[in-house]
C-alpha positions in Angstrom: 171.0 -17.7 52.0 172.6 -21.5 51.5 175.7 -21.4 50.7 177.7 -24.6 49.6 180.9 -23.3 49.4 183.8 -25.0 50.9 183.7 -28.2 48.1 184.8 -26.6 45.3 187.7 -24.4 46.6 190.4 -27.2 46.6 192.4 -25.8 44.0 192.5 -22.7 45.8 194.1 -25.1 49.1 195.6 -27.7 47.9 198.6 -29.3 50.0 200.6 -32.6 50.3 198.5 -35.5 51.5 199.5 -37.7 54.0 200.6 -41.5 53.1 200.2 -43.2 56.4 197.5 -45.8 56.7 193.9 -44.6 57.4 190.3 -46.1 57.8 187.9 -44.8 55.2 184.9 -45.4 57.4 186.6 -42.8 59.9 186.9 -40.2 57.3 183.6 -39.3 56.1 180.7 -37.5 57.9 178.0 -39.9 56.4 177.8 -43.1 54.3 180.2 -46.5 54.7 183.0 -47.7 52.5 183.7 -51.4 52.1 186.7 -52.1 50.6 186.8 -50.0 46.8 183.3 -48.7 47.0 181.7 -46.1 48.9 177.5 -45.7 49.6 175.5 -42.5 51.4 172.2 -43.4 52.4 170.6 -39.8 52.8 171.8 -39.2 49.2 170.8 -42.6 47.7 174.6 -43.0 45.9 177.0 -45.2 45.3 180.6 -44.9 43.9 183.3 -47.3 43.0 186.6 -46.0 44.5 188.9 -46.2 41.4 192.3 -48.8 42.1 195.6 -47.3 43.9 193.8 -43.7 44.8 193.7 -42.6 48.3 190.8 -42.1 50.4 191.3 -38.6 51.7 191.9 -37.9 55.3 189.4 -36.1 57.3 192.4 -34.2 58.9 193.2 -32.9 55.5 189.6 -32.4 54.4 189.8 -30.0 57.8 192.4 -28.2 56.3 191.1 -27.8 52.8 187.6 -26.3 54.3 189.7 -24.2 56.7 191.5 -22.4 54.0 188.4 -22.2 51.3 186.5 -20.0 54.4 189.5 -18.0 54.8 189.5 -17.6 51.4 185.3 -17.1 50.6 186.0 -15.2 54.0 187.1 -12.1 52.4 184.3 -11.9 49.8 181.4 -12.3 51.9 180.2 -10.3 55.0 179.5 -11.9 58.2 180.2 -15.1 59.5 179.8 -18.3 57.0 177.5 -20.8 58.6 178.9 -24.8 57.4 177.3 -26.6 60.5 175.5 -28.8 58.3 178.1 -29.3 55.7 178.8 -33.0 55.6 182.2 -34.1 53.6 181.5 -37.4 51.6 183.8 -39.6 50.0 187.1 -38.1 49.2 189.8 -39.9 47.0 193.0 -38.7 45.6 196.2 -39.4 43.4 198.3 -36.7 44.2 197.9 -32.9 44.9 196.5 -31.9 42.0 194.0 -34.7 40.9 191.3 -34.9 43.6 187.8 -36.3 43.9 185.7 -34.9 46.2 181.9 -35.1 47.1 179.5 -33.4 49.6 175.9 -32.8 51.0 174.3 -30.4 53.2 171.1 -29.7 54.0 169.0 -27.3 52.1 165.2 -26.1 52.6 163.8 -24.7 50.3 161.5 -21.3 50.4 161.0 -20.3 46.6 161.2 -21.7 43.7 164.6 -21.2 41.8 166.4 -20.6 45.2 168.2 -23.5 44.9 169.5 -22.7 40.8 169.9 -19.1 41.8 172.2 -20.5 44.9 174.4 -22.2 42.2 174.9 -19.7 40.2 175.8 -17.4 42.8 178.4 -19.6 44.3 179.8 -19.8 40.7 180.3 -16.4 40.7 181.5 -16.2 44.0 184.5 -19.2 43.2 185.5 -17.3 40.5 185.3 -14.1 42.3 187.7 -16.0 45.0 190.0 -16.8 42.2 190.6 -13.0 40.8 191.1 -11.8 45.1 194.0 -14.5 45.2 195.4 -13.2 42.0 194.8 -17.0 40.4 194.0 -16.3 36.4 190.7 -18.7 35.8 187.9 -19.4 33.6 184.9 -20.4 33.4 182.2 -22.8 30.8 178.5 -21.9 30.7 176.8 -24.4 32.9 175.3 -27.3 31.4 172.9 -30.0 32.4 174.5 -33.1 32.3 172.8 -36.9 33.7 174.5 -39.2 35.7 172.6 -42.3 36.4 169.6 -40.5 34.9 169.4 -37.9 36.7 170.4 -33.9 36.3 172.8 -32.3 37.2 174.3 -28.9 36.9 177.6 -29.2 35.9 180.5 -25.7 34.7 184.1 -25.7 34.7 187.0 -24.1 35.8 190.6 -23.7 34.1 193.2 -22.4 36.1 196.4 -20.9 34.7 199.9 -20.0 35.9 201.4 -16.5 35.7 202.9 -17.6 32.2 199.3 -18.6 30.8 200.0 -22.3 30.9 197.3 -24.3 32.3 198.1 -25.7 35.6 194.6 -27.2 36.8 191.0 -27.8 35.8 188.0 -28.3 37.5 184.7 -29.3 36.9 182.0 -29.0 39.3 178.5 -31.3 39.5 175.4 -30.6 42.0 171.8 -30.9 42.3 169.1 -31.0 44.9 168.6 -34.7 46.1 166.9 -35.8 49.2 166.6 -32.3 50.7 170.5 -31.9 50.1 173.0 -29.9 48.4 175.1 -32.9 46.6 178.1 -31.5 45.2 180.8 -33.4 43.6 184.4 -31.6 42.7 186.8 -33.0 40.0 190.4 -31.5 39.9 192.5 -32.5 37.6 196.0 -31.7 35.6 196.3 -34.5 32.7 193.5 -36.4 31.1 194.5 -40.1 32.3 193.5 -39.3 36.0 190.3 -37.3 34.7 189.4 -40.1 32.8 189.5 -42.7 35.9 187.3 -39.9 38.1 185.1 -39.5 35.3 184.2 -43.1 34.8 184.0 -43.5 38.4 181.9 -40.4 38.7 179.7 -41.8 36.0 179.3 -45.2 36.5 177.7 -44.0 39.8 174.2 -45.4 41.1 171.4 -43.3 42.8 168.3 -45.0 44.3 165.4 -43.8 43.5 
């Protein structure tokens, strides 16, 4: 089964991010950045990077995937295939207030495979959550449109050992193009959600 799994698990992973100069063309696996904004071809989107955030290094992006698969590695029997995962734009304020996008291929061979898929890997996060003994819960997933089109859209909240809430995230996807888009949104106070919302939502898809 297709598994897009890695995306979502940042809050499981996160770590300090690095401050040194980087180019943004060198850090995704697909699509260009020039200057604030960011555009994938195979997906058809475009993105305004939002005003003193950080692209994110593909070094780190390494090491956020590498711990999500340790992480989804104990849940899941045999070996987790992510050859065709391809990480997207990235941006960042800090540790706890990440953007992050990506796309891999997915063929379909029933219908519903691709919903079912989703709601597995919903199940699966928050099964990730309770083996790291990380509190968490979780919304109903909605449909929600960005640029007009659907997507699927739950969140998590994450809370500390004292029940104070330490993180949120909301996760977006849908099947575009013959990929797996998924965007990831984690965030810990509602002025850096807002400016990855209204980048997130002033987004533009080609039809």
């Amino acid at each position: 089964m297709n598994r897009r799994i890695t995306f979502p698990l940042l809050a499981l992973t996160i770590i300090l991010s690095s401050c040194r100069q980087i180019d943004p063309n060198k850090q995704v696996d697909e699509g260009t950045v020039e200057k604030n904004s960011y555009s994938s071809k195979e997906i058809g989107w475009s993105i305004t990077i939002p005003n003193n955030w950080n692209v994110i290094s593909k070094e780190q992006t390494d090491k956020y995937q590498e711990k999500g698969l340790d992480a989804m590695g104990e849940l899941v029997e045999g070996e987790i295939d992510v050859s065709g995962l391809r990480n997207l734009i990235g941006f960042e304020k800090d540790r706890f207030n990440i953007f992050q996008s990506t796309s891999e291929p997915f063929q379909l061979e029933y219908d519903g495979e691709w919903q079912e898929n989703n709601a597995g890997i919903k199940e699966l996060i928050y099964n990730a959550y309770r083996q790291q003994g990380i509190k968490a819960d979780s919304t109903a997933t909605t449909v929600e449109k960005i640029d007009g089109l659907d997507f699927l859209s739950y969140t998590f909240t994450i809370y500390a050992p004292n029940g104070d809430v330490i993180l949120n995230q909301i996760v977006y996807s849908r099947l575009i193009n013959g990929f797996d888009f998924g965007v990831n949104i984690n965030y810990n106070n509602d002025s850096d959600k807002k400016e990855m919302m209204d980048a997130w939502l002033g987004s533009k898809f080609k039809r």
